[in-house]
C-alpha positions as CSV (number, residue, x, y, z in Angstrom):
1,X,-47.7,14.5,-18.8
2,X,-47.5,11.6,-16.6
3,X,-44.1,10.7,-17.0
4,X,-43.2,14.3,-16.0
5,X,-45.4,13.9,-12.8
6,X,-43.0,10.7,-12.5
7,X,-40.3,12.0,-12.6
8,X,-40.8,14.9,-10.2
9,X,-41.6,12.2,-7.9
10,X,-38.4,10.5,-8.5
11,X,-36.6,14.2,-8.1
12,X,-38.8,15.2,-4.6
13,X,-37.9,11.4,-3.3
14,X,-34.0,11.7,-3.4
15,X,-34.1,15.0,-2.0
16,X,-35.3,14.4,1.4
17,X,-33.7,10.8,1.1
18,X,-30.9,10.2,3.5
19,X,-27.2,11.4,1.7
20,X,-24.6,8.4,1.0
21,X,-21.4,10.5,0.0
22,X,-18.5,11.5,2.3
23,X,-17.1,14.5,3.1
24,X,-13.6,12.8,1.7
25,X,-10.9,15.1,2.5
26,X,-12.3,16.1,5.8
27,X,-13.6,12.3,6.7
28,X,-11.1,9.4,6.6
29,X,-12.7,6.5,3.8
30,X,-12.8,2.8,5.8
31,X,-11.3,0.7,3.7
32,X,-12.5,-2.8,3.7
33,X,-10.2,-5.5,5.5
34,X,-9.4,-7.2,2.0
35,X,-8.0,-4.3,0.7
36,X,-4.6,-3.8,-1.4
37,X,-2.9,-0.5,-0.4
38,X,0.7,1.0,-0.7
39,X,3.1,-1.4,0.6
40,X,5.3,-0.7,3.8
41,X,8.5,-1.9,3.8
42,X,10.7,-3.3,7.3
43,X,14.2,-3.4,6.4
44,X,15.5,-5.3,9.7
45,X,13.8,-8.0,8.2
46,X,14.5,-8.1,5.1
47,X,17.1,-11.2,4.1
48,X,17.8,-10.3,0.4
49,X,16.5,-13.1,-1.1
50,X,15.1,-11.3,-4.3
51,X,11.8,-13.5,-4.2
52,X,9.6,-10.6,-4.2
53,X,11.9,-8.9,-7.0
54,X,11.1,-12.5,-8.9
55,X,7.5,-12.7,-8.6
56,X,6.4,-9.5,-9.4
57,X,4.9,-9.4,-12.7
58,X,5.7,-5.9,-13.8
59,X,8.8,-6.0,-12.9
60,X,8.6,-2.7,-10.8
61,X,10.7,-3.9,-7.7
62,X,14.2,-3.1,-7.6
63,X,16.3,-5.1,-5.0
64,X,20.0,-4.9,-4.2
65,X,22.1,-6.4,-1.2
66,X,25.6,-6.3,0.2
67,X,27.7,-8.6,2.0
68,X,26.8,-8.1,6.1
69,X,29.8,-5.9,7.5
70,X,29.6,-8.3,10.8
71,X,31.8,-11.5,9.9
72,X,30.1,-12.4,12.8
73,X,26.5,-12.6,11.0
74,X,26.1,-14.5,7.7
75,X,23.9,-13.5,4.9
76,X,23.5,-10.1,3.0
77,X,22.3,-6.5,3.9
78,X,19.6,-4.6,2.0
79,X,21.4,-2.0,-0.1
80,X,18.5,-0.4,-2.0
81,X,15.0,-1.3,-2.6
82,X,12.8,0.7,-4.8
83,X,9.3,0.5,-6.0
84,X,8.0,2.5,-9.1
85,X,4.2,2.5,-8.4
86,X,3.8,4.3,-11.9
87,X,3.7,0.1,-12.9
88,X,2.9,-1.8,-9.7
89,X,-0.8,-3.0,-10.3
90,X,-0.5,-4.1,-6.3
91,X,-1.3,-7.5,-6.7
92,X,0.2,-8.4,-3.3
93,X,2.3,-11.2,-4.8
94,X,5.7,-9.6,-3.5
95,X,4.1,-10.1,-0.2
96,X,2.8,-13.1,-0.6
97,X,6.0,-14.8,-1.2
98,X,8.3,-13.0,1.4
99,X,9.5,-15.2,4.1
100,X,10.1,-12.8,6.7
101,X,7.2,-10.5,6.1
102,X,9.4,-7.6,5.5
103,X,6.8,-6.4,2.9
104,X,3.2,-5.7,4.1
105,X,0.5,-4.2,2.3
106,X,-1.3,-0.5,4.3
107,X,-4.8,0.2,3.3
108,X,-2.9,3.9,2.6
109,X,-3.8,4.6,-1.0
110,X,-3.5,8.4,-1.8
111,X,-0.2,8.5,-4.3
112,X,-1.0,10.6,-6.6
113,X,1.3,13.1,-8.1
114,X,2.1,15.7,-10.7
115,X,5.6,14.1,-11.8
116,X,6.1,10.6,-13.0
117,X,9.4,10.3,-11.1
118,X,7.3,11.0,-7.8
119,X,5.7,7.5,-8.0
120,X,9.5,6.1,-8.3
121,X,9.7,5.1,-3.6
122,X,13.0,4.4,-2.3
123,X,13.6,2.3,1.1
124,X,13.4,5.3,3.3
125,X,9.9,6.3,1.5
126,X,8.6,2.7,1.7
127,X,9.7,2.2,5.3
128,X,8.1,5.6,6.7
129,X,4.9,4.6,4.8
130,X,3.4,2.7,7.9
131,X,-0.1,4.4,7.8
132,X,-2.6,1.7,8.5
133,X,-0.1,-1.0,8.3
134,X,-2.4,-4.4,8.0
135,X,-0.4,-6.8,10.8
136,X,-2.9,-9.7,9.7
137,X,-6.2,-10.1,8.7
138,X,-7.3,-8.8,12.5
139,X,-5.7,-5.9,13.4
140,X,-6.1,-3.0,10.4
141,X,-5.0,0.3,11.9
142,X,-2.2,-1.0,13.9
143,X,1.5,1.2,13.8
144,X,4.6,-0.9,12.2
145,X,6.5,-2.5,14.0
146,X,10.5,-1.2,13.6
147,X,8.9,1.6,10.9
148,X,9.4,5.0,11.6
149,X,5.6,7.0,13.4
């Protein structure tokens, strides 16, 4: 009997506590400023080095360059660059290691789909994805800068 008196305590309690969930379609979730999103991509930037296609531990970055079509300019052009988030674990080593921050990490972290080949991003995916871009450890919210709004 008196753990049944208990527990109705414990059940009358929690009903006219105060609610802690979100209302998470219709209210945005405030992601912390730590947080490891969907990259974003800037391809001015980018000088084809293949340093993020190096460190990545899965693998999952696919980089290709061409010779720059100015013979005025030295150095190479992106070509492609695609990301298959079905196996990036978004460690952040890719951007870690670029030297021209062409890669930053978004707190943007909805990607789910129906299809495997869905999670496979090219450039133009990657570079549109500017949601929340993270500019430094400051200024979370703030639009790309060259990305497409």
């Amino acid at each position: 009997m008196n753990g049944l008196v208990q527990g109705l305590g414990v059940t009358l309690k929690s009903m006219v506590s105060k609610k802690v969930t979100t209302s998470y379609p219709d209210e945005p979730i405030v992601m912390p400023d730590r947080f490891r999103g969907i990259q974003h991509f800037i391809p001015d930037l980018c000088i084809v080095c293949n340093q993020c296609a190096r460190i990545c531990p899965t693998d999952c970055i696919t980089l290709t360059g061409k010779p720059n079509p100015d013979p005025a300019k030295k150095g190479k052009v992106i070509d492609t660059f695609d990301i298959n988030f079905e196996i990036c674990i978004l460690c952040d080593l890719c951007t870690e290691v670029c030297p021209t921050e062409a890669i930053v990490m978004t707190n943007h972290f909805e990607l789910s789909a129906f299809s495997r080949d869905d999670l496979f991003k090219d450039v133009q995916w990657l570079t549109d994805n500017n949601t929340l871009v993270r500019q430094d450890n400051n200024n979370i919210g703030a639009p790309a800068k060259g990305g497409a709004k």
